[in-house]
C-alpha positions in Angstrom: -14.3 -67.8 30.6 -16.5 -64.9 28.7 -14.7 -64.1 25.2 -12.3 -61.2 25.0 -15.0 -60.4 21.8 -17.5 -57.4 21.4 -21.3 -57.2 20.5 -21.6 -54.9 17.6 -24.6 -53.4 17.2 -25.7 -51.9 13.9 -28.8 -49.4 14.0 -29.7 -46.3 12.4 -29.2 -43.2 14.6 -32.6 -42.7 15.0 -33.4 -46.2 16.5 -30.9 -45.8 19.0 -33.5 -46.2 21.8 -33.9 -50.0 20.7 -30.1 -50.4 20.5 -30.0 -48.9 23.7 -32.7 -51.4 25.4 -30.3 -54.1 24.1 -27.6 -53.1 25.2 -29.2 -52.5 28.8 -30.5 -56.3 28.6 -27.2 -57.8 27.5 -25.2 -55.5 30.2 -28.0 -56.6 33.1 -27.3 -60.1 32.3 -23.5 -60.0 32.5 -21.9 -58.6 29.1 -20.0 -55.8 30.3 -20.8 -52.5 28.7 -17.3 -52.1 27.1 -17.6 -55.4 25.3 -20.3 -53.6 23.6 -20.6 -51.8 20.4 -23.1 -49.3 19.3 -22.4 -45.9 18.1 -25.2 -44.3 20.0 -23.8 -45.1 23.2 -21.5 -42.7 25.3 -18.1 -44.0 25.2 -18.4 -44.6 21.3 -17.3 -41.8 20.0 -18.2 -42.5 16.0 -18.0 -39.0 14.2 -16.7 -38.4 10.9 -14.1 -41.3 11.3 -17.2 -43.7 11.4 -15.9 -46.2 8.8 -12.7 -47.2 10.1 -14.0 -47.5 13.8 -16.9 -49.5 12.2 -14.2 -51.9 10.7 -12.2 -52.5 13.6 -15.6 -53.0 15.8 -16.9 -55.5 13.2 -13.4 -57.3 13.0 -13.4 -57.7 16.7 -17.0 -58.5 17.3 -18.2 -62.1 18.2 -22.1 -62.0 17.4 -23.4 -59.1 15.4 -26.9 -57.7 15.9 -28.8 -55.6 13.2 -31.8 -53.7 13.9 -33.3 -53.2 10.6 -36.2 -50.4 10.4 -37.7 -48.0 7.2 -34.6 -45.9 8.5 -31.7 -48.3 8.1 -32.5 -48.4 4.4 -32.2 -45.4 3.6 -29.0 -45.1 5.0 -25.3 -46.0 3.2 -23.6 -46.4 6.4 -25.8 -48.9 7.5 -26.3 -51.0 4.2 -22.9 -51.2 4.4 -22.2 -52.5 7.9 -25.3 -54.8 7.0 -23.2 -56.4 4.2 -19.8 -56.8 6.1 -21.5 -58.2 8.9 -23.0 -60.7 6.3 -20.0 -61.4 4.5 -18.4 -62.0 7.1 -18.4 -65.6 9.3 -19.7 -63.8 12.8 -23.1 -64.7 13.5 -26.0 -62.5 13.0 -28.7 -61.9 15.0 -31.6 -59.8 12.5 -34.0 -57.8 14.5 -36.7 -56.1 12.8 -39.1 -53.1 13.5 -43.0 -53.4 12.8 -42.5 -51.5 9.5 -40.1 -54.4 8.2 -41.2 -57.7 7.3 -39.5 -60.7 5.4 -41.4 -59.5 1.7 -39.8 -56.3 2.3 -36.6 -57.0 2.7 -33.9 -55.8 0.5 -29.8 -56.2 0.2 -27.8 -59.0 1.8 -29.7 -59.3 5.0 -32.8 -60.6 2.8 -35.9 -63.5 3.6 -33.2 -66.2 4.3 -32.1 -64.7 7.9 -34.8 -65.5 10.3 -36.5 -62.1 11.5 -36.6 -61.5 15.7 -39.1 -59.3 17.2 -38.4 -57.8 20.8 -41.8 -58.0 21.4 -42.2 -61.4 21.0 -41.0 -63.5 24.5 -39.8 -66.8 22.6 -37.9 -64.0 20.3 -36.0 -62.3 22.8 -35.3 -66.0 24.8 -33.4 -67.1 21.7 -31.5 -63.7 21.0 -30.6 -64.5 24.9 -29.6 -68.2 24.3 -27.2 -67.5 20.7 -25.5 -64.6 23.2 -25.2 -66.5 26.2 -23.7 -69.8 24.0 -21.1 -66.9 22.4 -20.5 -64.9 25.3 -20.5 -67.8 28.3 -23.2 -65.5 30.0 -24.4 -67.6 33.1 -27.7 -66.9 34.3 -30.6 -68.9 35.7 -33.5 -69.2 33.7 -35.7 -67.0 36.4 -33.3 -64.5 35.9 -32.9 -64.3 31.9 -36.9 -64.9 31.4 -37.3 -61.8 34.1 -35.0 -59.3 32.1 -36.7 -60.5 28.8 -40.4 -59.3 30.0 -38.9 -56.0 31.7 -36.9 -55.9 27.8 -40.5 -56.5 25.6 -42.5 -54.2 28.4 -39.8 -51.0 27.4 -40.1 -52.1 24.3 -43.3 -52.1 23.9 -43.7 -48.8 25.6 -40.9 -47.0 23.4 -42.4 -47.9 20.3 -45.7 -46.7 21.4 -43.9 -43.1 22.1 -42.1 -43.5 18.4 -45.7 -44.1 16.7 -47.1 -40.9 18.8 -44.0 -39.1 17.4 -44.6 -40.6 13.7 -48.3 -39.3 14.3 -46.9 -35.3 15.4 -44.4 -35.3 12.6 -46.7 -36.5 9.8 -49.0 -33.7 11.0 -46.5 -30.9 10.8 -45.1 -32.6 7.8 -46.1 -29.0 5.9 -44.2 -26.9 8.5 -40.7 -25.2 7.3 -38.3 -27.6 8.3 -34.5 -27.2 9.0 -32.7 -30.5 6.9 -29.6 -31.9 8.2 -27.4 -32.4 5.2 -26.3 -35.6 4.2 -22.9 -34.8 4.9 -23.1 -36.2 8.4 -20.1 -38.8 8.2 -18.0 -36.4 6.7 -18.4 -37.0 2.9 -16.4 -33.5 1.9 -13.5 -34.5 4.3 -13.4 -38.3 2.8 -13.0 -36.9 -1.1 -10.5 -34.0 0.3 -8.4 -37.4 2.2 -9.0 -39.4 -1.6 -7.9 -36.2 -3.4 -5.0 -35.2 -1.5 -3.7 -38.7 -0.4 -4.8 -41.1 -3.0 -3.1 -41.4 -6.9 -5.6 -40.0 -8.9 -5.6 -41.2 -12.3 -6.6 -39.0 -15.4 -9.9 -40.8 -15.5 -10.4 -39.8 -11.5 -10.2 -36.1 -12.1 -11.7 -36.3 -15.7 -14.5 -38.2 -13.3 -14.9 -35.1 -10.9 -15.0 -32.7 -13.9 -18.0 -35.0 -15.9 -19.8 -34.5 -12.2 -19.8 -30.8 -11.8 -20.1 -29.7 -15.7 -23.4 -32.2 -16.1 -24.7 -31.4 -12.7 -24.5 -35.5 -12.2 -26.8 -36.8 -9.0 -26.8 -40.5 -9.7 -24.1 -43.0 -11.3 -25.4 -46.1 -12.6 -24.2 -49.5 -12.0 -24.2 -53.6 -13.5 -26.8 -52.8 -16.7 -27.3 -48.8 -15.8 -23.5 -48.3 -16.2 -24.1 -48.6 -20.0 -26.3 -45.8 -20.2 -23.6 -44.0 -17.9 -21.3 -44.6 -20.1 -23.3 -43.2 -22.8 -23.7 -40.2 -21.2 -20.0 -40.0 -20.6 -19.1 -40.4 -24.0 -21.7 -37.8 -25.2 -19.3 -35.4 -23.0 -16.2 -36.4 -23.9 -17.5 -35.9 -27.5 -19.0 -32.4 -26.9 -15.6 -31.3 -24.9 -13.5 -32.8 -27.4 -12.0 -35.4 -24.9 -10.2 -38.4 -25.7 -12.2 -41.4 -24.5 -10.4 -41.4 -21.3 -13.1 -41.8 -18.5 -15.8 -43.6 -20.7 -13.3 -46.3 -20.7 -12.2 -46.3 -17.3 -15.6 -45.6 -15.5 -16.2 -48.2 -13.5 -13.1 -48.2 -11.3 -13.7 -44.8 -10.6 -17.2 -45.5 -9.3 -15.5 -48.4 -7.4 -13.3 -45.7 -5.9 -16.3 -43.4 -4.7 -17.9 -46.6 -3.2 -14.7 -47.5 -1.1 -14.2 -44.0 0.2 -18.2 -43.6 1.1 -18.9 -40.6 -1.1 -22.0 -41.9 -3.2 -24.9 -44.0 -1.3 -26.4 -47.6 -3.2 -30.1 -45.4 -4.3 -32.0 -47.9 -6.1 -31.4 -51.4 -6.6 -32.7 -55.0 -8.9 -35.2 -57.1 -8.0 -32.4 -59.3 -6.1 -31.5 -56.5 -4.1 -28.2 -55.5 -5.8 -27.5 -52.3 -5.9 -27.9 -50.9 -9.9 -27.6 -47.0 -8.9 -25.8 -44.5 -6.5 -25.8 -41.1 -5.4 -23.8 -38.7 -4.5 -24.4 -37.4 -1.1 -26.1 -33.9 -1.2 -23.2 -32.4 1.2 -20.8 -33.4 -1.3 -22.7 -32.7 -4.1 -23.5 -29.2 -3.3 -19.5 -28.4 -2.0 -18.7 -29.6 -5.6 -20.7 -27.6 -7.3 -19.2 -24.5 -5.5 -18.3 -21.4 -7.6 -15.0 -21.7 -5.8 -14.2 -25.2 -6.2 -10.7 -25.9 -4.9 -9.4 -28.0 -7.4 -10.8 -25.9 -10.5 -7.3 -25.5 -12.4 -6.5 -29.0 -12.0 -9.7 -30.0 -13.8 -9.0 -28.1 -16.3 -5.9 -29.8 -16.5 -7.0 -33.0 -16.9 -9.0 -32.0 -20.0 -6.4 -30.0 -21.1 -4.5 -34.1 -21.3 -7.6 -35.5 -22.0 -8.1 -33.2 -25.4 -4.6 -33.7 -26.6 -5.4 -37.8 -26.5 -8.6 -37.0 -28.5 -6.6 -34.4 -31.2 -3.2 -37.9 -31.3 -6.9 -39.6 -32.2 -7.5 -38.1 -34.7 -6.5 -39.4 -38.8 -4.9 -36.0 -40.1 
């Protein structure tokens, strides 16, 4: 009997052709398309509630597949299904793109998980044979060998189309250019939900203030927090602050982690991440002239400077 259990699927947006192709395979072969997970596909509604939908998906799934490509680095979202689907205990099945090899590879999924290639026939047989042994898929070996050369022929053929695109968008790379901002998932939203349903502390809002006063793009983490920190204490010193948020920085960067406003941006040699940024959506709605929450900053330092003035020996 086939397990109750979905296929999750995590891919960058833009390589949702490939998860689309395996999804196609798998469905051919007798998954059925609702025990599939990807957010590309029609049914999957993922929009600015992406994280929570992402959870429940990766609770329920049975094998977990990750396409990993230039792209999926680059983005939060994915580095983050990337490392619940490797702490978890549900398989995981690592695809890669040409551009990614085993050297290159940073974060949880690194050299130790074994790379697949869809255009590679023995590859594709033993994605096949780790579904089928989770899924109870039943299929003749004429049958699953057929579907895995139509699979690397689309393949194949897509990624030639992707290179031609690669090759039309490098040479129009100097062209005026309309940029999506980065507040795709809904980055604004998640800090309006922390601000208005979470209990902030002092340090939190002390935190947002620090932020939009010092124009702050990037928050260091592990041995960059101490120059953070630093910085921090500079400000509370110049604004007369009691050392308030200095003291209590790292659980509000842990907060801003959990609620998905700040991406990992640089990491160590081990591929842990040592720096994050603030998505440019949120960024930019914080620095507003009109910033919603402006008296209740002020606040905050208003506290803040009486702790510094108890502080201080006369």
């Amino acid at each position: 009997m086939m397990s109750s259990r979905r296929l999750f699927i995590s891919h960058r947006s833009i390589d949702k052709g490939i998860a689309n192709l395996l999804a196609e395979f798998f469905s051919i072969l007798g998954l059925p398309k609702e025990a599939i997970f990807c957010s590309s596909l029609p049914g999957n509604d993922v929009l600015r509630q992406i994280s929570n939908e992402i959870k429940l998906a990766l609770r329920e799934s049975a094998l977990n597949i990750v396409i990993l490509s230039a792209d999926y680095y680059k983005s939060a979202y994915c580095l983050n299904e990337a490392g619940v689907a490797w702490f978890s205990e549900t398989p995981v099945i690592v695809v890669a793109l040409p551009e990614v090899q085993e050297s290159s590879m940073i974060g949880f999924l690194d050299s130790n998980n074994k790379l697949r290639r869809l255009d590679i026939m023995s590859d594709v047989l033993a994605i096949y044979d780790q579904a089928s042994a989770v899924f109870e898929l039943r299929n003749s070996m004429t049958a699953t060998h057929a579907e895995g050369e139509k699979l690397v022929v689309k393949y194949n053929d897509f990624m030639s189309k992707r290179k031609e695109n690669q090759t039309d968008a490098s040479s129009a790379e100097n062209e005026p250019t309309k940029r999506l901002p980065d507040d795709e998932q809904g980055c604004v939203d998640s800090f309006l939900d922390m601000w208005e349903n979470t209990t902030l502390t002092l340090a939190d809002k002390l935190f947002v203030a620090y932020i939009i006063e010092e124009r702050i793009t990037t928050l260091g983490d592990r041995w960059l927090a101490e120059h953070q920190i630093a910085c921090i204490k500079q400000w509370e010193e110049k604004n007369q602050l009691g050392e308030v948020l200095s003291v209590k920085y790292g659980a509000c960067l842990s907060l801003y982690i959990t609620k998905h406003l700040v991406s990992p941006h640089s990491w160590t040699s081990h591929g842990n991440v040592r720096e994050y940024k603030i998505y440019d959506g949120l960024r930019d709605w914080l620095w507003r002239n009109d910033f919603p929450f402006a008296n209740e900053l002020d606040e905050a330092k208003s506290a803040a400077q009486e702790l510094y003035l108890d502080d201080l020996p006369f």
